[in-house]
DSSP file (Angstrom, degrees, kcal/mol; ACC not computed):
  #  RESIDUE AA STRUCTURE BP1 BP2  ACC     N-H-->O    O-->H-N    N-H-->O    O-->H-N    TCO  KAPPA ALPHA  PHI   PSI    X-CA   Y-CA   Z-CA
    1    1 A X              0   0    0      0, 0.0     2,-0.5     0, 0.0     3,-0.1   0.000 360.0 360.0 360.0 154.7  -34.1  -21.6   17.4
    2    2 A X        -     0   0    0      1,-0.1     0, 0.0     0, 0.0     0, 0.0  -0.880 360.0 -96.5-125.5 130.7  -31.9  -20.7   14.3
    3    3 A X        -     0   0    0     -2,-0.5     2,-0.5     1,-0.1    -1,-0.1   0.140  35.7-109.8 -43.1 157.6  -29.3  -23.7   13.7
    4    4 A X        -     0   0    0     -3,-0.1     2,-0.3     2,-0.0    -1,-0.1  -0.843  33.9-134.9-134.8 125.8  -25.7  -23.3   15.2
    5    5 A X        -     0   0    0     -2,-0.5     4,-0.2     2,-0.1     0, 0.0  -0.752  11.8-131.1 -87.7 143.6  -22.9  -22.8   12.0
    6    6 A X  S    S+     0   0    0     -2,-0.3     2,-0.7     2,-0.1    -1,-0.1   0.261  87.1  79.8 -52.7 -10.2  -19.8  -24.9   12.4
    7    7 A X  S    S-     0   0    0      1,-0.0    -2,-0.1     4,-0.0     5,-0.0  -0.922  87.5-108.2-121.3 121.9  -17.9  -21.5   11.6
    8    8 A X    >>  -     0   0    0     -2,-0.7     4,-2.0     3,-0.1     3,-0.7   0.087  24.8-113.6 -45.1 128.6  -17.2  -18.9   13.6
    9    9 A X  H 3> S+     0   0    0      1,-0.2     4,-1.7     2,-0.2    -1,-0.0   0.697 116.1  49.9 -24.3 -73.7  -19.0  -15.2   13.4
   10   10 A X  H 3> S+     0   0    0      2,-0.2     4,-2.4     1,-0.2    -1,-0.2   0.757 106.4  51.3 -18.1 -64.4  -15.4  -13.7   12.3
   11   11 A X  H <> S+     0   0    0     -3,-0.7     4,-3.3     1,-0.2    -1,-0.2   0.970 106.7  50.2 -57.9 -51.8  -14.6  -16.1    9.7
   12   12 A X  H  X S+     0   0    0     -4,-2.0     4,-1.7     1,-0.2     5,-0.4   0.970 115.2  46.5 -52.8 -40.4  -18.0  -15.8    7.6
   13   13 A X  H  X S+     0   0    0     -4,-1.7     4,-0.9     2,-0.2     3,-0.3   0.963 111.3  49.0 -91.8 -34.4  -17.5  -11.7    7.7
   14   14 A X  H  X S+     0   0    0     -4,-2.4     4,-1.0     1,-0.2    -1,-0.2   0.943 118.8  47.4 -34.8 -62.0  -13.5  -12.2    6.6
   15   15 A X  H  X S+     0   0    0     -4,-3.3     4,-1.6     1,-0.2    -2,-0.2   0.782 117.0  37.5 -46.7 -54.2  -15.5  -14.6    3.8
   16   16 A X  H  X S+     0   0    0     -4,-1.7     4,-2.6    -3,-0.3     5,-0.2   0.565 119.4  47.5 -83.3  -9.5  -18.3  -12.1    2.7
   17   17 A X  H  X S+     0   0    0     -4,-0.9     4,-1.5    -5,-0.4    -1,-0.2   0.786 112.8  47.3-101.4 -25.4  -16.0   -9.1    2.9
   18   18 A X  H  X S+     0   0    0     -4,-1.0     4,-2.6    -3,-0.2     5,-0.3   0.933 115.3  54.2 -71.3 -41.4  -13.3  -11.1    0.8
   19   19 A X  H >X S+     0   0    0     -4,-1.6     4,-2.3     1,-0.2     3,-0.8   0.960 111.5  37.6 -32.4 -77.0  -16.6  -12.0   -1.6
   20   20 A X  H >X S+     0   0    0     -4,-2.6     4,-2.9     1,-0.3     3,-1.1   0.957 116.4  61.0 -78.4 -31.6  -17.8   -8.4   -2.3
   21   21 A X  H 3X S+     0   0    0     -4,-1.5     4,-0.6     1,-0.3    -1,-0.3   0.860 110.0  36.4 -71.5 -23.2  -13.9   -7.4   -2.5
   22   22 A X  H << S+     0   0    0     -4,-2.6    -1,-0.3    -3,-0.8    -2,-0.2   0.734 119.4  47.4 -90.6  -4.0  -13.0   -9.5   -5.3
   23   23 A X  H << S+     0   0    0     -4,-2.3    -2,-0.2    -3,-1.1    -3,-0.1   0.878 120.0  37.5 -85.1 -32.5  -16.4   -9.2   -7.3
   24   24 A X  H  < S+     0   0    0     -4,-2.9     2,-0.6    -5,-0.3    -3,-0.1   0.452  94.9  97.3-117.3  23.1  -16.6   -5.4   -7.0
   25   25 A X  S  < S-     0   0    0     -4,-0.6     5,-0.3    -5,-0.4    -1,-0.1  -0.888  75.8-116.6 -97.7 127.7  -13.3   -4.4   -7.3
   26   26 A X     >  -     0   0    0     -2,-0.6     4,-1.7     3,-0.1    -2,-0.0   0.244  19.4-131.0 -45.9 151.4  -11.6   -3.2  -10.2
   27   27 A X  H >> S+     0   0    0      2,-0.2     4,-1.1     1,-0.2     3,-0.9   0.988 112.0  54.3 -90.8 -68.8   -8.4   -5.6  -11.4
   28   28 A X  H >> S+     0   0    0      1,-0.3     4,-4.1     2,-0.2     3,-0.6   0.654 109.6  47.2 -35.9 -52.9   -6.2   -2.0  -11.6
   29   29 A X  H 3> S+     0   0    0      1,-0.3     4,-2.2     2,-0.3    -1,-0.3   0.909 110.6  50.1 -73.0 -67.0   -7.3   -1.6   -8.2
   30   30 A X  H <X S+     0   0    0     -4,-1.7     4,-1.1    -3,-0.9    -1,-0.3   0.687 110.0  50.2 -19.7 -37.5   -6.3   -5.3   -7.0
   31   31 A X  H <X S+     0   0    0     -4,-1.1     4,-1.8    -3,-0.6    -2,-0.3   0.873 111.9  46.3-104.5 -31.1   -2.8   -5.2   -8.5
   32   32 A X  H  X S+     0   0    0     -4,-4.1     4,-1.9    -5,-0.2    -2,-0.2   0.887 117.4  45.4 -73.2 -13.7   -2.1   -1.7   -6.7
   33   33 A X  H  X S+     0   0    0     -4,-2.2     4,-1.3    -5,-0.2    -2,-0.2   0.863 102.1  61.1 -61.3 -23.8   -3.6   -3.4   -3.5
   34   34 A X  H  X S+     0   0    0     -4,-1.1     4,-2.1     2,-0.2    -2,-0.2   0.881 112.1  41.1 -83.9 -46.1   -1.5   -6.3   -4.4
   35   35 A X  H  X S+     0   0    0     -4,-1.8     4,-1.4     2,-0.2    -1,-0.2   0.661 109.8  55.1 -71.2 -24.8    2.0   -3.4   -3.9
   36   36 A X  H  X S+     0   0    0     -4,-1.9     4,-2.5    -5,-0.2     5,-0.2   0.766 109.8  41.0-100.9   2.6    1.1   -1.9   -1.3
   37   37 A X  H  X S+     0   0    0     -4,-1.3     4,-2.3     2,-0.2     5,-0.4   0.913 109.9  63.5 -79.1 -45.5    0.7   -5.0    0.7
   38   38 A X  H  X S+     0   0    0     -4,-2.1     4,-0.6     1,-0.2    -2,-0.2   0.863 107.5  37.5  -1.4 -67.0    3.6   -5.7   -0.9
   39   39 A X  H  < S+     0   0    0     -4,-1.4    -1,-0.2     2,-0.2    -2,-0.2   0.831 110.5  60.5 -85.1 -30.2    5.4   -2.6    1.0
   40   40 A X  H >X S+     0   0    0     -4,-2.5     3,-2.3     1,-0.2     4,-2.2   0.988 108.7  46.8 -50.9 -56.6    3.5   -3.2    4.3
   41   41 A X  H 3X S+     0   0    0     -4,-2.3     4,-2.1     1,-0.3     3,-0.3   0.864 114.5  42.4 -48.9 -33.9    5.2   -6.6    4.2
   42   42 A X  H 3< S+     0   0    0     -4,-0.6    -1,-0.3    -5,-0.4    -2,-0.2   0.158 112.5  56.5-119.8  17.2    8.7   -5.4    3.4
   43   43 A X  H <4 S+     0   0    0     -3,-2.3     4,-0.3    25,-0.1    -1,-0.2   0.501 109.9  44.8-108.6 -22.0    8.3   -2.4    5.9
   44   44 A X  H  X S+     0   0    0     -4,-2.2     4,-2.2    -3,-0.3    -2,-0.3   0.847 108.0  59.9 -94.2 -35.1    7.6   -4.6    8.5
   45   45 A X  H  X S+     0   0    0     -4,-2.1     4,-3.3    -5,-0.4     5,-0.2   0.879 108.8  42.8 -39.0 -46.2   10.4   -6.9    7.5
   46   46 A X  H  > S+     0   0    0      1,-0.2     4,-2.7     2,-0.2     5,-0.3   0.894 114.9  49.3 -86.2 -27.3   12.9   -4.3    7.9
   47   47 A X  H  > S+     0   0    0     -4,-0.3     4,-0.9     2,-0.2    -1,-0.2   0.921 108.7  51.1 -62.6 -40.4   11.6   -3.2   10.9
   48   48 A X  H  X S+     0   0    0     -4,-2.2     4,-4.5     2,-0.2     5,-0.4   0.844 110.2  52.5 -27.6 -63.7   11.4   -6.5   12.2
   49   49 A X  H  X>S+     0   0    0     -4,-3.3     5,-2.4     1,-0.3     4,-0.8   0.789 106.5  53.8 -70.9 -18.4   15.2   -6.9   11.1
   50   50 A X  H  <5S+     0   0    0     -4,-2.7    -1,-0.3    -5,-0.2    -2,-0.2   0.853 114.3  37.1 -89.2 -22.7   16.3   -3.7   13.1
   51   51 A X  H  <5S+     0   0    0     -4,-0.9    -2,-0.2    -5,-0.3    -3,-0.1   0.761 129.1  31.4 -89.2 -29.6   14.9   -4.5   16.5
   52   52 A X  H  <5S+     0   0    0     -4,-4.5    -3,-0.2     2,-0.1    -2,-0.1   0.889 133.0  27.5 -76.9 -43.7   15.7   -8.5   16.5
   53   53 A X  T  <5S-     0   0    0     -4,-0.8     2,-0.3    -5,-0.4    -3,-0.2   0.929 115.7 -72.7-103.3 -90.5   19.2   -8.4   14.1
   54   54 A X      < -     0   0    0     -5,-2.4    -1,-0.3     1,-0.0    -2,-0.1  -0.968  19.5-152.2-174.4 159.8   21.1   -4.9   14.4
   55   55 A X        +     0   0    0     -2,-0.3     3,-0.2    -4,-0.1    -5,-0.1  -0.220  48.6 141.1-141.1  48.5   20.4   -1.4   13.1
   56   56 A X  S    S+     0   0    0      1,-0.2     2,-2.2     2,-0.1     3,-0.1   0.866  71.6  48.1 -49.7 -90.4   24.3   -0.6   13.0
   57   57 A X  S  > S+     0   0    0      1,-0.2     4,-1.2     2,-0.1     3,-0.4   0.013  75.9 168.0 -66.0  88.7   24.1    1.3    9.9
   58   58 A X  H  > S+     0   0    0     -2,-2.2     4,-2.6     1,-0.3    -1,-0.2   0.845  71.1  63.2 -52.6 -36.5   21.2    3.3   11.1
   59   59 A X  H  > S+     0   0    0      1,-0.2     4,-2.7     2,-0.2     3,-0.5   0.922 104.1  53.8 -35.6 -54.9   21.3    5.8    8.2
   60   60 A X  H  > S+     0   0    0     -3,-0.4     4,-1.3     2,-0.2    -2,-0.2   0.849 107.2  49.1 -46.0 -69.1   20.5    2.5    6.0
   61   61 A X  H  X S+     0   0    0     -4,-1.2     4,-1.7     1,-0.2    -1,-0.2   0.660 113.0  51.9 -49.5 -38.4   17.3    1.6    8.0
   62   62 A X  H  X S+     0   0    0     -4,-2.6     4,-2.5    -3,-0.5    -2,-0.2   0.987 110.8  38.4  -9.5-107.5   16.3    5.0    7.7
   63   63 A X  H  X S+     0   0    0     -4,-2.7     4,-1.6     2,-0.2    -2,-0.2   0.750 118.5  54.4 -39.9 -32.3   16.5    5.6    4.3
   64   64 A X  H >X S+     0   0    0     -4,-1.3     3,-2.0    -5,-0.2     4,-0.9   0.982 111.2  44.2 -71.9 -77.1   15.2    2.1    3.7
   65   65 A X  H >< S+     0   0    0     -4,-1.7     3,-1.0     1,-0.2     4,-0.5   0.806 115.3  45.2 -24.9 -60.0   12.3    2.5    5.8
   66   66 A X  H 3X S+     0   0    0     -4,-2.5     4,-2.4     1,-0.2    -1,-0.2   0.696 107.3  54.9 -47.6 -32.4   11.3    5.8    4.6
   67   67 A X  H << S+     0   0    0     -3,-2.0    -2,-0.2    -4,-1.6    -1,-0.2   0.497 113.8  45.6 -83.8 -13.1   11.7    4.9    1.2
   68   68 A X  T X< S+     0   0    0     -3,-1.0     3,-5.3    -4,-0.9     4,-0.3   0.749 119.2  43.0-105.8-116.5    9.0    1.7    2.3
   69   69 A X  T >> S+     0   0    0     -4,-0.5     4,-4.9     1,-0.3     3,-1.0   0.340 116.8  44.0  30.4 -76.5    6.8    4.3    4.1
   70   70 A X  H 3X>S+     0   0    0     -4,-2.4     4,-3.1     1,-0.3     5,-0.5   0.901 117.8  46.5 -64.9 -22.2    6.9    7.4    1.2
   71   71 A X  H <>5S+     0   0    0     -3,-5.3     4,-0.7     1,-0.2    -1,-0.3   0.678 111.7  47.3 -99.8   6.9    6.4    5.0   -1.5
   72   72 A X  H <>5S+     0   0    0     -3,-1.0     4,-4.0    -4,-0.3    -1,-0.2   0.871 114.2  51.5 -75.2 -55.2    3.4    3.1    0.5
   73   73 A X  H  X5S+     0   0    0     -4,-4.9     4,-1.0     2,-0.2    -2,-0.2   0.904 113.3  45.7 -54.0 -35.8    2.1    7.1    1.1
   74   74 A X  H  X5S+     0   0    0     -4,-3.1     4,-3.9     2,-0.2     5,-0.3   0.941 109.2  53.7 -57.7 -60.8    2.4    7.7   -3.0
   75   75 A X  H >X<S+     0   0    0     -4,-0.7     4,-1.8    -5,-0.5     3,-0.7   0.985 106.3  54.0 -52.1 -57.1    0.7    4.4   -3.9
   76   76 A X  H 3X S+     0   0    0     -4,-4.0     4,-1.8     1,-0.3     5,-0.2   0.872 110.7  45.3 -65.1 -37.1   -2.5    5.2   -1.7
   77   77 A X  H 3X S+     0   0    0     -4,-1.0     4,-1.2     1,-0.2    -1,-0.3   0.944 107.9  52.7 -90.2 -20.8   -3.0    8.2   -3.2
   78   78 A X  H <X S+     0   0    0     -4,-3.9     4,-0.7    -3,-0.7    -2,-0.2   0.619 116.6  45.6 -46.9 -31.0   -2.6    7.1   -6.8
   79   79 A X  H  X S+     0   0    0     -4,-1.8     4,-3.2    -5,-0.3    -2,-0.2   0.853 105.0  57.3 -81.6 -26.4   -5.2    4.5   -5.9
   80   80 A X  H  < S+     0   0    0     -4,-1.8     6,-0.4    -5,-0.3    -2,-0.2   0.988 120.3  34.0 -55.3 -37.6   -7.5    7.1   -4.1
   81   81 A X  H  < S+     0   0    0     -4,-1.2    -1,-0.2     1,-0.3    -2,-0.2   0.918 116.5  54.5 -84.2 -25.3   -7.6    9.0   -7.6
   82   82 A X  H  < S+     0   0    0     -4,-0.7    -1,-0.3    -5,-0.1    -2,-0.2   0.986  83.2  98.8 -68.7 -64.5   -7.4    6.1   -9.6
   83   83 A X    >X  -     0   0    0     -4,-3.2     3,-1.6     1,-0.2     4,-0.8   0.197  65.6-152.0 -39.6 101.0  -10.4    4.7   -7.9
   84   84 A X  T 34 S+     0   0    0      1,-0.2    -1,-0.2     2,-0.2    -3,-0.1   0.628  98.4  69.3 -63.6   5.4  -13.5    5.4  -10.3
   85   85 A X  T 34 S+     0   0    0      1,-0.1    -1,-0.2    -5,-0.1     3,-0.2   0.828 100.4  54.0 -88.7 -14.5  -15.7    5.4   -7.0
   86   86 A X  T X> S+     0   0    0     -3,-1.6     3,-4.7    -6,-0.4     2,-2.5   0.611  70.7 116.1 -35.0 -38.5  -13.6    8.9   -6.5
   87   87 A X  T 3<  +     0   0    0     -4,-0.8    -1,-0.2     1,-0.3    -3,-0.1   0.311  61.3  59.6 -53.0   9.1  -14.4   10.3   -9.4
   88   88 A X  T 34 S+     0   0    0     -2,-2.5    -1,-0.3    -3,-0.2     3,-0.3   0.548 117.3  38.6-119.4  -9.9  -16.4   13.4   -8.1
   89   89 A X  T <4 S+     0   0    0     -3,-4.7    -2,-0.2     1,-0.2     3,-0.1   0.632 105.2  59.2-118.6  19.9  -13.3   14.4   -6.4
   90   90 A X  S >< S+     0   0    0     -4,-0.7     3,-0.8    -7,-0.1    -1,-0.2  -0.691  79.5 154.3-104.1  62.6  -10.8   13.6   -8.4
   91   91 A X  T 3   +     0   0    0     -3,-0.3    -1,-0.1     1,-0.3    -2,-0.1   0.908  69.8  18.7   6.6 -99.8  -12.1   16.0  -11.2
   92   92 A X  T 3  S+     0   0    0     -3,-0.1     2,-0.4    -4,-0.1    -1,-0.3  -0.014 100.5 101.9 -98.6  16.0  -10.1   17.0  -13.1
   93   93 A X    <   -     0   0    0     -3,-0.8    -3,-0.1     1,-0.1    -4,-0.0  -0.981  54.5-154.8-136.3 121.3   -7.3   14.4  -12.4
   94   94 A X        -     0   0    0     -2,-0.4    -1,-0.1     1,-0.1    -2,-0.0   0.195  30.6-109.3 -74.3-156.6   -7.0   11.7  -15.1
   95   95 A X  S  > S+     0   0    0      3,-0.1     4,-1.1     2,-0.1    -1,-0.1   0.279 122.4  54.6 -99.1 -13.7   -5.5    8.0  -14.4
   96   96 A X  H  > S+     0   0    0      2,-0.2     4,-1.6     3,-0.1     5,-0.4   0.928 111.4  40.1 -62.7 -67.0   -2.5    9.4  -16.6
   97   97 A X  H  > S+     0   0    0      1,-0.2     4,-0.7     2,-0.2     5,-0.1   0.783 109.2  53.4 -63.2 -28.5   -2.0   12.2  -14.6
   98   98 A X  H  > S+     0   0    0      2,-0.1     4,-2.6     3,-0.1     3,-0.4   0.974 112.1  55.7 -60.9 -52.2   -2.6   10.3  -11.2
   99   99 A X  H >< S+     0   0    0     -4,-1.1     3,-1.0     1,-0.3     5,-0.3   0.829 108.8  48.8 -23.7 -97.3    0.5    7.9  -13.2
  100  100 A X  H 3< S+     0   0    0     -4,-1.6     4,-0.4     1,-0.3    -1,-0.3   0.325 106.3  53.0 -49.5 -17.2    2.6   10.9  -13.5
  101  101 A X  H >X S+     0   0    0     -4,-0.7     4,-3.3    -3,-0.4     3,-0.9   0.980 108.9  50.3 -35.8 -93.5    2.2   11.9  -10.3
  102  102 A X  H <X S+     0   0    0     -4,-2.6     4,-2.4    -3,-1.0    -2,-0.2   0.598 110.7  48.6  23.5 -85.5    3.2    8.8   -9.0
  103  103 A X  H 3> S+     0   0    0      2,-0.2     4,-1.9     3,-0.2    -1,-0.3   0.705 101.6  55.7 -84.7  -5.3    5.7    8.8  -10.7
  104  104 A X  H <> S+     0   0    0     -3,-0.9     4,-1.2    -4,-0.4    -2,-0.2   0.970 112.2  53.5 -40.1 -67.7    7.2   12.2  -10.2
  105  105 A X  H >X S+     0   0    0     -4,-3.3     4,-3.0     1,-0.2     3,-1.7   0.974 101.0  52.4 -42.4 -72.9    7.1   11.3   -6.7
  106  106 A X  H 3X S+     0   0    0     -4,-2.4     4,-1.2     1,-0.2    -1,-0.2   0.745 106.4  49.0 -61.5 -13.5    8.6    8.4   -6.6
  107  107 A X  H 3X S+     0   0    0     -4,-1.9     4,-1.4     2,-0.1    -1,-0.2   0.859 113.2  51.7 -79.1 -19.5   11.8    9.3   -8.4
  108  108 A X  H << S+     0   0    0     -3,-1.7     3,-0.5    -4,-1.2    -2,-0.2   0.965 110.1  48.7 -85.8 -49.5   12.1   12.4   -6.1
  109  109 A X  H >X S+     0   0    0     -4,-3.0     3,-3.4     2,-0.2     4,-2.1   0.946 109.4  54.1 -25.5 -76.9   11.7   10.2   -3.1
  110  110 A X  H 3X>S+     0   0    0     -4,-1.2     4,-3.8     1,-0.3     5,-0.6   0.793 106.9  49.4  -1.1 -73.9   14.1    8.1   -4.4
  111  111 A X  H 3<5S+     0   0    0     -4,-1.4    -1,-0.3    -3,-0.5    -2,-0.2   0.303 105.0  55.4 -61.1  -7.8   16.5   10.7   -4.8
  112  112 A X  H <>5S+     0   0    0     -3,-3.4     4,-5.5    -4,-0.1     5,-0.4   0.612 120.0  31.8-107.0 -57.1   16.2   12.1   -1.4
  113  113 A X  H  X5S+     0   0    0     -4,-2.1     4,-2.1     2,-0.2    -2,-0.3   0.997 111.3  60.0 -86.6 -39.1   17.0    8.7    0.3
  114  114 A X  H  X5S+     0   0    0     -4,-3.8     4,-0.8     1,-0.2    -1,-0.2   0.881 115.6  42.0 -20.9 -35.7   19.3    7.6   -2.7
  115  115 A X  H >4<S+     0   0    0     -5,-0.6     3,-1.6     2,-0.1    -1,-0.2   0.956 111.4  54.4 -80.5 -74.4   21.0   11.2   -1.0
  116  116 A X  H 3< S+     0   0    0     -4,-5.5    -2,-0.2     1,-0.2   -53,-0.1   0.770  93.8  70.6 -52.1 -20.5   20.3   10.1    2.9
  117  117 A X  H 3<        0   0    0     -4,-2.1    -1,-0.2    -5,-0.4    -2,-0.1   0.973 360.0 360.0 -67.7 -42.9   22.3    6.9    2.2
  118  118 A X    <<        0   0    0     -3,-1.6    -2,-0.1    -4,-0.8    -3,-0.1   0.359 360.0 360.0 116.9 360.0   25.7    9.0    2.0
């Protein structure tokens, strides 16, 4: 009979799965995980704040939200290309050119709810 762990099944795979994620992931890769939890958090904040608080200026929550949301969708796909385990289908797409993507996007997002705000 195989000895009974003090820690629950759940915690050890949280532990081995935090293990292999900081040993074999890249630090680039860490600090854009590190923003888009970053934007989960502050997408749920506001979301939070519009169903407990008020969403009088709805436009605001909107844009805000959306602006959470596009710039969540932008990051994750700068990381997909960015990701060197990608690299046989991101081709032809550099980590500059993922950047400049990126950022492309995000100033035209910007600029759309910067616009939706009024």
């Amino acid at each position: 009979m195989a000895p009974k762990s003090s820690t629950p099944a759940s915690a050890n795979v949280a532990r081995t799965l935090w293990k292999a994620y900081s040993d074999d992931t890249p630090d680039r890769l860490k600090f854009i995980d590190a923003f888009l939890f970053f934007l989960m958090l502050s997408g749920i904040a506001q979301f939070l704040y519009c169903v407990l608080v008020t969403n009088y200026p709805f436009n605001a929550f909107l844009a805000g939200f959306a602006s959470t949301v596009g710039q969540f969708v932008l990051t994750a796909s700068m990381r997909s290309q960015v990701n060197p385990e990608n690299k046989n289908e991101f081709k032809d797409v550099s980590p500059e050119r993922a950047f400049g993507d990126f950022a492309l996007g995000s100033i035209i997002l910007h600029f759309f709810v910067y616009n939706f705000l009024g």
